[in-house]
N, CA, C and O atoms as a Tinker XYZ file with bonds, in Angstrom:
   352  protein
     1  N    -24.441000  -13.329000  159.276000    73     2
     2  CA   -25.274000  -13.254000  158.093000    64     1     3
     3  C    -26.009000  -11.916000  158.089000    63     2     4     5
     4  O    -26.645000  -11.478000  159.048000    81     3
     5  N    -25.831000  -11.220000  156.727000    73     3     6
     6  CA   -27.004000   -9.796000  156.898000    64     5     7
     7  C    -28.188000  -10.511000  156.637000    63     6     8     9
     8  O    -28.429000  -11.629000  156.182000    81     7
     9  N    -29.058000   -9.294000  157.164000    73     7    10
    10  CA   -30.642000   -9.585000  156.655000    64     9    11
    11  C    -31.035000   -8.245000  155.729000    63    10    12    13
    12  O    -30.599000   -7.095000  155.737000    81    11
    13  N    -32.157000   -8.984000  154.850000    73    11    14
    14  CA   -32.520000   -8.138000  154.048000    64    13    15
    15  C    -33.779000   -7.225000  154.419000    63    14    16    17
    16  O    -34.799000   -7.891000  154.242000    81    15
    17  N    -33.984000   -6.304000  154.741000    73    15    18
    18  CA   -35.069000   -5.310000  154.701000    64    17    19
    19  C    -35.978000   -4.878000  153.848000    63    18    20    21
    20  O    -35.382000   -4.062000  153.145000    81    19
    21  N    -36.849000   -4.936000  153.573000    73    19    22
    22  CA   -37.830000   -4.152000  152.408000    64    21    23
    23  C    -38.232000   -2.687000  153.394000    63    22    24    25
    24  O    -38.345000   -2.718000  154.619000    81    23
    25  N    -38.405000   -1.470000  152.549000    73    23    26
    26  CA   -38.128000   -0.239000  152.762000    64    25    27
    27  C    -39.898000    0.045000  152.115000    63    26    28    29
    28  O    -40.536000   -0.356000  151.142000    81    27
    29  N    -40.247000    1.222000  153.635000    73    27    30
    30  CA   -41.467000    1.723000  153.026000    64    29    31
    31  C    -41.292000    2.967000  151.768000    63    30    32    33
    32  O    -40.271000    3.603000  151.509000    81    31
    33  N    -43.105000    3.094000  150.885000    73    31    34
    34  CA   -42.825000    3.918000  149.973000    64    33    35
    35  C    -41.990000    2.929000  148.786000    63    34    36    37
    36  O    -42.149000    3.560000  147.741000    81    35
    37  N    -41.393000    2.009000  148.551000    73    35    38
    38  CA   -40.686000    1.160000  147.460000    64    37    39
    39  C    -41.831000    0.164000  146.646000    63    38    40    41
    40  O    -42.861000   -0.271000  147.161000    81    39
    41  N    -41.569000    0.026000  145.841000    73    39    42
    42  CA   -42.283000   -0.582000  144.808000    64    41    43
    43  C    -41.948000   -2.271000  144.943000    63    42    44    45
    44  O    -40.798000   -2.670000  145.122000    81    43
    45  N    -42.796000   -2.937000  144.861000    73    43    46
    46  CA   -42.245000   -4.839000  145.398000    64    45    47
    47  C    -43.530000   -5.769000  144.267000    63    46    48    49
    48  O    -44.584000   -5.339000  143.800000    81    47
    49  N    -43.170000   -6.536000  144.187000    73    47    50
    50  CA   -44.224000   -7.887000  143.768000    64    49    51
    51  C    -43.886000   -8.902000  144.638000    63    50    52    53
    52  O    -42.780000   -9.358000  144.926000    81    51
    53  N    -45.271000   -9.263000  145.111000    73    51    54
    54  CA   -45.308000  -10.297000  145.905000    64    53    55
    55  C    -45.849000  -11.357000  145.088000    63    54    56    57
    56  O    -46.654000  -11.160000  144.178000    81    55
    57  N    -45.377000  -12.530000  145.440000    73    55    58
    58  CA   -46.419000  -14.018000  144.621000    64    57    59
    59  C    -46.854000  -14.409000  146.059000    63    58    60    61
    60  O    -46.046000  -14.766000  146.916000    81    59
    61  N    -48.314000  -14.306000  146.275000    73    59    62
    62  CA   -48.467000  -15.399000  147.328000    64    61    63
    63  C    -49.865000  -16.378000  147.417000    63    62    64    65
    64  O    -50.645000  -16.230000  146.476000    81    63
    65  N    -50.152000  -17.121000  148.211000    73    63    66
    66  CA   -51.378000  -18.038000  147.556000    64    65    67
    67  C    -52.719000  -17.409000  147.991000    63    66    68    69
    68  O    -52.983000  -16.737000  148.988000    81    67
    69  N    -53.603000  -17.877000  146.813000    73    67    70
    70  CA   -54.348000  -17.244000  147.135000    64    69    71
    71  C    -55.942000  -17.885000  147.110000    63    70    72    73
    72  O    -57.064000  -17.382000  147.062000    81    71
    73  N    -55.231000  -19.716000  147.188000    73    71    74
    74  CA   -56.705000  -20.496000  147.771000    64    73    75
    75  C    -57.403000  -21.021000  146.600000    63    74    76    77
    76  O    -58.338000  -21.811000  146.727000    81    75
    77  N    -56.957000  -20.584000  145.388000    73    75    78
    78  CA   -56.807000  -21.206000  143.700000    64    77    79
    79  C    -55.368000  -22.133000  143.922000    63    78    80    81
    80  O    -54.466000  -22.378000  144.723000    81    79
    81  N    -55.911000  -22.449000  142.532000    73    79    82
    82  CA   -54.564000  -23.132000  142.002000    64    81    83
    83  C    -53.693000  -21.885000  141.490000    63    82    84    85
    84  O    -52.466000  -21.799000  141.541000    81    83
    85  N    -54.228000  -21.325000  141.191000    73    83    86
    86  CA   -52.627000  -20.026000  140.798000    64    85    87
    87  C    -52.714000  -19.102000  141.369000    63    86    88    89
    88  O    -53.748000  -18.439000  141.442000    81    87
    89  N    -51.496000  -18.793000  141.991000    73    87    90
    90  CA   -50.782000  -18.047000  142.772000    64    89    91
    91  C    -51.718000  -16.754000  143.000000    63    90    92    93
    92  O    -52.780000  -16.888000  142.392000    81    91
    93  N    -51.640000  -15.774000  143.570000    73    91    94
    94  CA   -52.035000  -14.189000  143.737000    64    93    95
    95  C    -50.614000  -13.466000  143.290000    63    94    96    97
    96  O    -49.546000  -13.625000  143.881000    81    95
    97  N    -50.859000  -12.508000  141.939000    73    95    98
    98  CA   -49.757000  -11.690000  142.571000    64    97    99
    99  C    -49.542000  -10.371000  142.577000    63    98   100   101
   100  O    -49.817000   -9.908000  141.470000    81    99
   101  N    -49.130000   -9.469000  143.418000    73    99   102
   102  CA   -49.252000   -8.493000  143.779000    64   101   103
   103  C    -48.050000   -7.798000  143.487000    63   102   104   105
   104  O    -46.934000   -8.142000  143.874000    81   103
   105  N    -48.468000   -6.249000  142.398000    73   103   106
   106  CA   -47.612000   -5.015000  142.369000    64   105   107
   107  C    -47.626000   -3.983000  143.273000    63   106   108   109
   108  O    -48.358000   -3.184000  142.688000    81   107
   109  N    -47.368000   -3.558000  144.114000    73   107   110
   110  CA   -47.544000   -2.212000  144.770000    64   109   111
   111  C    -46.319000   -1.971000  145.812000    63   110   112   113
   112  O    -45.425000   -2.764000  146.105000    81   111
   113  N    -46.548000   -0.555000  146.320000    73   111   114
   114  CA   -45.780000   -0.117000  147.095000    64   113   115
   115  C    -46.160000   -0.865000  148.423000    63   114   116   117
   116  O    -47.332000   -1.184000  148.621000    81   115
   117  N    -44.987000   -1.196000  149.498000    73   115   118
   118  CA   -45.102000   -1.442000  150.465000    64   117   119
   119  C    -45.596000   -0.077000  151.333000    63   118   120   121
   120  O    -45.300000    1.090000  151.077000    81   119
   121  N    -46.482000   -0.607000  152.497000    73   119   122
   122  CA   -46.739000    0.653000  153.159000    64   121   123
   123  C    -46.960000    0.110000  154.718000    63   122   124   125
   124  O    -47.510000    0.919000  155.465000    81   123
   125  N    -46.564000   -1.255000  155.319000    73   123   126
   126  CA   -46.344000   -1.176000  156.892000    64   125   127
   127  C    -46.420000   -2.919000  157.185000    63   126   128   129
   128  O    -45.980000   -3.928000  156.634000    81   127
   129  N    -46.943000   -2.716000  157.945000    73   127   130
   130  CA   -46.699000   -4.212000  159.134000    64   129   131
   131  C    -48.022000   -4.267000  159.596000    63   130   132   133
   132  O    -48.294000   -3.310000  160.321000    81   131
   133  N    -48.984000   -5.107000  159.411000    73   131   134
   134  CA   -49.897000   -4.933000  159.882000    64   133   135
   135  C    -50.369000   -6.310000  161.021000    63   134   136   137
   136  O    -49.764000   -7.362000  160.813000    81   135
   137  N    -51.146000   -6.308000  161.887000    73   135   138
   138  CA   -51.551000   -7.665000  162.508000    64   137   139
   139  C    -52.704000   -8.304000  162.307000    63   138   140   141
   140  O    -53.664000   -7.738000  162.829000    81   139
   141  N    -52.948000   -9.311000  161.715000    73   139   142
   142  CA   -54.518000  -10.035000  161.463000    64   141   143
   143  C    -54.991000  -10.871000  162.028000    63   142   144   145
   144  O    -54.942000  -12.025000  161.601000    81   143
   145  N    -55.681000  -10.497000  163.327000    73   143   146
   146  CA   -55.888000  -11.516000  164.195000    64   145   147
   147  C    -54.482000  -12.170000  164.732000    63   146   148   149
   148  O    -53.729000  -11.300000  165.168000    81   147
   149  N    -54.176000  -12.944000  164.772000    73   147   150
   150  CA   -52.698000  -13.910000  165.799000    64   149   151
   151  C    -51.818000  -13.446000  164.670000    63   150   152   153
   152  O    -50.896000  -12.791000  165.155000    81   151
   153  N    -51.712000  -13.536000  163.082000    73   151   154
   154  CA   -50.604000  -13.535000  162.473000    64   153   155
   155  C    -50.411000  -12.260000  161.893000    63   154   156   157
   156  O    -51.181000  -11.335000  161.639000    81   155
   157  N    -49.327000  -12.417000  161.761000    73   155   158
   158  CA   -48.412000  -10.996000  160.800000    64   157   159
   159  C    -48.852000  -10.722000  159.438000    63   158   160   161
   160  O    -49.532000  -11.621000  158.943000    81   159
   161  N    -48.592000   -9.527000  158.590000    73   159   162
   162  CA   -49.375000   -9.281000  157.154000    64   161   163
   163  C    -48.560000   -8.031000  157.217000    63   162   164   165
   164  O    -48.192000   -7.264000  158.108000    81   163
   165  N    -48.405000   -8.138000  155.760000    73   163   166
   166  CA   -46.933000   -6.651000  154.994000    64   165   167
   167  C    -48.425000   -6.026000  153.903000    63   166   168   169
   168  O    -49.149000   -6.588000  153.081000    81   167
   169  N    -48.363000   -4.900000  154.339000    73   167   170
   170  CA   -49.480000   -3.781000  153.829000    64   169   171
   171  C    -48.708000   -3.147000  152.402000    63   170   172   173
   172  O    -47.590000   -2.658000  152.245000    81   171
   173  N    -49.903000   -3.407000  151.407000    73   171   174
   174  CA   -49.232000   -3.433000  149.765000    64   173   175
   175  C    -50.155000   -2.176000  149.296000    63   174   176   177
   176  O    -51.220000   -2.596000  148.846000    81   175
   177  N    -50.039000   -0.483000  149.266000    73   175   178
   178  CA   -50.786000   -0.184000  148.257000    64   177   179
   179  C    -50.972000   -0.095000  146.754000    63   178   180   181
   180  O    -50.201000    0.441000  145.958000    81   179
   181  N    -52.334000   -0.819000  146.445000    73   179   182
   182  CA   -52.012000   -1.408000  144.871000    64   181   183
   183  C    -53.279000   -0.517000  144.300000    63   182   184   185
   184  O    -54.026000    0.163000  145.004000    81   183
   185  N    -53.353000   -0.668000  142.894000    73   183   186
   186  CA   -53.862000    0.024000  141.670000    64   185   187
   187  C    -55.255000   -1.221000  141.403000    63   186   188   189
   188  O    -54.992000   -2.401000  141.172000    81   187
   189  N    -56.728000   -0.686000  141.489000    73   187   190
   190  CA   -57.737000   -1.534000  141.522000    64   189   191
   191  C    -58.758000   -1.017000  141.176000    63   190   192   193
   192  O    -59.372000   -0.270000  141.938000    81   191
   193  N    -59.313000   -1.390000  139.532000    73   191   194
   194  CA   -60.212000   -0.547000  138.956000    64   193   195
   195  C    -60.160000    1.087000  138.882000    63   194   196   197
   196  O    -61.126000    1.782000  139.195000    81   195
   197  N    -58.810000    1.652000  138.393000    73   195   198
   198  CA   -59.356000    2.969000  138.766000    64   197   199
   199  C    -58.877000    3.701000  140.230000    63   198   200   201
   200  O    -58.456000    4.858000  140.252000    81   199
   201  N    -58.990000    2.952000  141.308000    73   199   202
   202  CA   -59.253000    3.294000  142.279000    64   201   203
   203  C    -57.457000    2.698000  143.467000    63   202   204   205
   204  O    -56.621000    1.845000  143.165000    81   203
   205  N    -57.500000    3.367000  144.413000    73   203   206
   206  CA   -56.177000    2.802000  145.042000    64   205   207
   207  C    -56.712000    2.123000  146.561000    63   206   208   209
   208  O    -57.478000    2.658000  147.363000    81   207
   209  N    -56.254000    1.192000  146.638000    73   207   210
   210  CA   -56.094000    0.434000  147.956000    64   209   211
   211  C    -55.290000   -0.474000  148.491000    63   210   212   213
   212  O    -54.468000   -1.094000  147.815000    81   211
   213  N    -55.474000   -0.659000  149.928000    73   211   214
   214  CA   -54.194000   -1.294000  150.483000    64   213   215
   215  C    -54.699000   -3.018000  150.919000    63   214   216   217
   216  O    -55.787000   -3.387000  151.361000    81   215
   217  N    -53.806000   -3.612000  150.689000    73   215   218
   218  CA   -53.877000   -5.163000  150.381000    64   217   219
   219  C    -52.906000   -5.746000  151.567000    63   218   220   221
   220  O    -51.686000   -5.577000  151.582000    81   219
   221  N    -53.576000   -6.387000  152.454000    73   219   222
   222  CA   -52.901000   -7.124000  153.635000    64   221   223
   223  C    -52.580000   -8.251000  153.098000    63   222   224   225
   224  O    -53.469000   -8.830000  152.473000    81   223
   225  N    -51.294000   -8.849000  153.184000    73   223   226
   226  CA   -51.365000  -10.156000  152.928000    64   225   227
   227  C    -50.624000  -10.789000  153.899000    63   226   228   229
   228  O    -49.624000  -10.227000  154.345000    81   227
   229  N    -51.045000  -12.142000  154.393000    73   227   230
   230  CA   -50.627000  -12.537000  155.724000    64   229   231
   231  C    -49.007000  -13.131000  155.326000    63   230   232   233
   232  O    -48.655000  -13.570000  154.231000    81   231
   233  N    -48.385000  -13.030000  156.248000    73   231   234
   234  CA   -46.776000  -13.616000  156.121000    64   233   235
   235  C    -47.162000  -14.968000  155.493000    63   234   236   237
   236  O    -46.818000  -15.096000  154.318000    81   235
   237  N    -47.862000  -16.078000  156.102000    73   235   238
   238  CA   -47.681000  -17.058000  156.021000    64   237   239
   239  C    -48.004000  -17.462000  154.684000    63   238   240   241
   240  O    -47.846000  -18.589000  154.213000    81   239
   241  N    -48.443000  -16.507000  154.145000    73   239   242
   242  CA   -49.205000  -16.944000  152.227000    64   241   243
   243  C    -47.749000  -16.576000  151.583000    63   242   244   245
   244  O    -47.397000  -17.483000  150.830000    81   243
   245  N    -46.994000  -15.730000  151.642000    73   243   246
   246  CA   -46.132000  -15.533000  151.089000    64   245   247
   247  C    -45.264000  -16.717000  150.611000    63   246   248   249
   248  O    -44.843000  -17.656000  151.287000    81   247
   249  N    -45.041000  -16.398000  148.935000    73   247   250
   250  CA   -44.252000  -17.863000  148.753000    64   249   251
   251  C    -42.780000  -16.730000  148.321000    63   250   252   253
   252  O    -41.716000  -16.948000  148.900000    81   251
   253  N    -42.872000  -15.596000  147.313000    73   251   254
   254  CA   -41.737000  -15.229000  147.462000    64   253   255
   255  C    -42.182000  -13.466000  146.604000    63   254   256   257
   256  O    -42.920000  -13.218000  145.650000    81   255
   257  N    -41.507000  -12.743000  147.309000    73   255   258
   258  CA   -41.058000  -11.368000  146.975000    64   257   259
   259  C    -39.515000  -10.650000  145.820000    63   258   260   261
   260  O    -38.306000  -10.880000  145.841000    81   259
   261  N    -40.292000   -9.853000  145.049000    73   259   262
   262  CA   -39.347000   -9.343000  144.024000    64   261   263
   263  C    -39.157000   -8.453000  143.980000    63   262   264   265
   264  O    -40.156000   -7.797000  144.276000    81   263
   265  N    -38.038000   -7.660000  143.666000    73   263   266
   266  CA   -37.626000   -6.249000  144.248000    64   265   267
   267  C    -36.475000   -5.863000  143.251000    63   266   268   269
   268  O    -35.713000   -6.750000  142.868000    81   267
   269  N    -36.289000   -4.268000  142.717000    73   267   270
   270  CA   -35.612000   -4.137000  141.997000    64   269   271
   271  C    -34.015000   -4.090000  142.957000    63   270   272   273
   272  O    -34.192000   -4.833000  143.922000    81   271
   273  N    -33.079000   -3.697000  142.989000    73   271   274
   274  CA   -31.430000   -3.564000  143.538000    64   273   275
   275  C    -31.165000   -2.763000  144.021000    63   274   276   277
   276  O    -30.398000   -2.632000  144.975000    81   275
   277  N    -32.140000   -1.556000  143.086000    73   275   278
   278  CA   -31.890000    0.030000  143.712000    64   277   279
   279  C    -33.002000   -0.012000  145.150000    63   278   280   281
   280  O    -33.393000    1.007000  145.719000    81   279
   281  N    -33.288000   -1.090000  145.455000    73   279   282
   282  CA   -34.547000   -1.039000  147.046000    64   281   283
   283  C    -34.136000   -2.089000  147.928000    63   282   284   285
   284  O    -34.870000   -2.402000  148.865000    81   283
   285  N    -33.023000   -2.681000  147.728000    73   283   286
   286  CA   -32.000000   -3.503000  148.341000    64   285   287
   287  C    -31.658000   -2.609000  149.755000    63   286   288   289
   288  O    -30.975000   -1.595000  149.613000    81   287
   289  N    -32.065000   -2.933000  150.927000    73   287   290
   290  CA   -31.367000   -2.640000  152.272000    64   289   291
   291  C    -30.967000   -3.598000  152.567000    63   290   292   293
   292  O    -31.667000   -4.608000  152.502000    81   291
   293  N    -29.495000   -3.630000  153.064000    73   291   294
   294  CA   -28.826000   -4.782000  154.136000    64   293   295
   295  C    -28.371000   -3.952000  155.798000    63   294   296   297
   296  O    -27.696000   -3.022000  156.240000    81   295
   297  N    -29.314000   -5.094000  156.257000    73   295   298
   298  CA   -28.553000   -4.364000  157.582000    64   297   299
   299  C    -27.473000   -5.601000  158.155000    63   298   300   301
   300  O    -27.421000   -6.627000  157.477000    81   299
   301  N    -26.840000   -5.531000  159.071000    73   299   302
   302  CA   -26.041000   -5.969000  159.432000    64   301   303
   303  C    -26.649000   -7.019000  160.636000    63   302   304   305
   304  O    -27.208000   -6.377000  161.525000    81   303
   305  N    -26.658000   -8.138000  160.801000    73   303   306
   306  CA   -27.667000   -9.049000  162.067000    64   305   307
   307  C    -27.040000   -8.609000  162.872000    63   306   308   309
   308  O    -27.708000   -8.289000  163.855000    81   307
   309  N    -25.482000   -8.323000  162.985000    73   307   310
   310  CA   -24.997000   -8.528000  164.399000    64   309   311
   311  C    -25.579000   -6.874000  165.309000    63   310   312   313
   312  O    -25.832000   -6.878000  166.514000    81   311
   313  N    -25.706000   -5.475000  164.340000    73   311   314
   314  CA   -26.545000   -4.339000  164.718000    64   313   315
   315  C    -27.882000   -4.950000  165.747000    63   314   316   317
   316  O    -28.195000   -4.802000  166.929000    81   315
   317  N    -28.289000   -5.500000  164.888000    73   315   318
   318  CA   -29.628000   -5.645000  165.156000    64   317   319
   319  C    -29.905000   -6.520000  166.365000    63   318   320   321
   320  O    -31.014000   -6.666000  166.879000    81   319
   321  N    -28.417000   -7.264000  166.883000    73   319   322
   322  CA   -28.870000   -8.204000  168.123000    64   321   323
   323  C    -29.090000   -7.679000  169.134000    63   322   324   325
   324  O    -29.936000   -8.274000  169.801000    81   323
   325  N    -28.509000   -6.381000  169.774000    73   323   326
   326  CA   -28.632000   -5.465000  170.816000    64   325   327
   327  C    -29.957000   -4.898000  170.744000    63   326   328   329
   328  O    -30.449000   -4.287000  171.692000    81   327
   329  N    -30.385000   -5.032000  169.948000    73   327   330
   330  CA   -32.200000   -4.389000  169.853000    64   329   331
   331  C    -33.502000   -5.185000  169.971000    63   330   332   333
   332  O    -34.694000   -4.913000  170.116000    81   331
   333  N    -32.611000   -6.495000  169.821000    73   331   334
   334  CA   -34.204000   -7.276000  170.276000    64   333   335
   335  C    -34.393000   -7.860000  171.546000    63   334   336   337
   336  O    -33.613000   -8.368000  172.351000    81   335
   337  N    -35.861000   -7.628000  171.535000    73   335   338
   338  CA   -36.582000   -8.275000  173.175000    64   337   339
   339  C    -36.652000   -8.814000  173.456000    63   338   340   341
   340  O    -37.056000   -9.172000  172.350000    81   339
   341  N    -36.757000  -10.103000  174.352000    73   339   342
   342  CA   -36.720000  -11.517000  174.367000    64   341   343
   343  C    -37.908000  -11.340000  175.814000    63   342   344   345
   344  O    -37.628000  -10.733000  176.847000    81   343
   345  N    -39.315000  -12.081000  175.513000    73   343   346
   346  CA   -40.116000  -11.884000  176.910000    64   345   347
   347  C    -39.949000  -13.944000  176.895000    63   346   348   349
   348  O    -39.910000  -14.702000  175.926000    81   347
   349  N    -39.889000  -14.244000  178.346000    73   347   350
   350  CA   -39.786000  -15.399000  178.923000    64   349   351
   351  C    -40.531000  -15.652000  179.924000    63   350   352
   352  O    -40.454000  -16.741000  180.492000    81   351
């Protein structure tokens, strides 16, 4: 099976929750990987009053991500098995 990549510098919408009844959702460029306390969070810089800033949002809020075709990376899983770490 490939996996799909999101690419820094690319433009994305995220829907994810946001502790309302309706959703959060977010336009901006992706810009990293960030850690929040124990969990994971994909760094969004977005457009806010005027002003620009970057928006952590934790993996686990994520309900789903939208992306145009032309920002489509596939890598290949079986590449990618020789590269990961396994601590035991």
């Amino acid at each position: 099976m490939d996996m799909i990549e999101i690419k820094k510098g690319s433009k994305y919408r995220v829907i994810s929750g946001s502790g309302d009844d309706k959703p959060m959702i977010t336009d901006g460029e992706y810009v990293g990987y960030a850690i929040l306390g124990e969990e994971g969070a994909l760094g969004f810089r977005v457009q806010d009053n005027n002003s620009q800033k970057i928006r952590l949002i934790p993996i686990n809020s994520i309900a789903y991500i939208e992306f145009d075709e032309e920002n489509l990376v596939i890598k290949n899983k079986d590449e990618e098995k020789d590269k990961t770490n396994y601590i035991v």
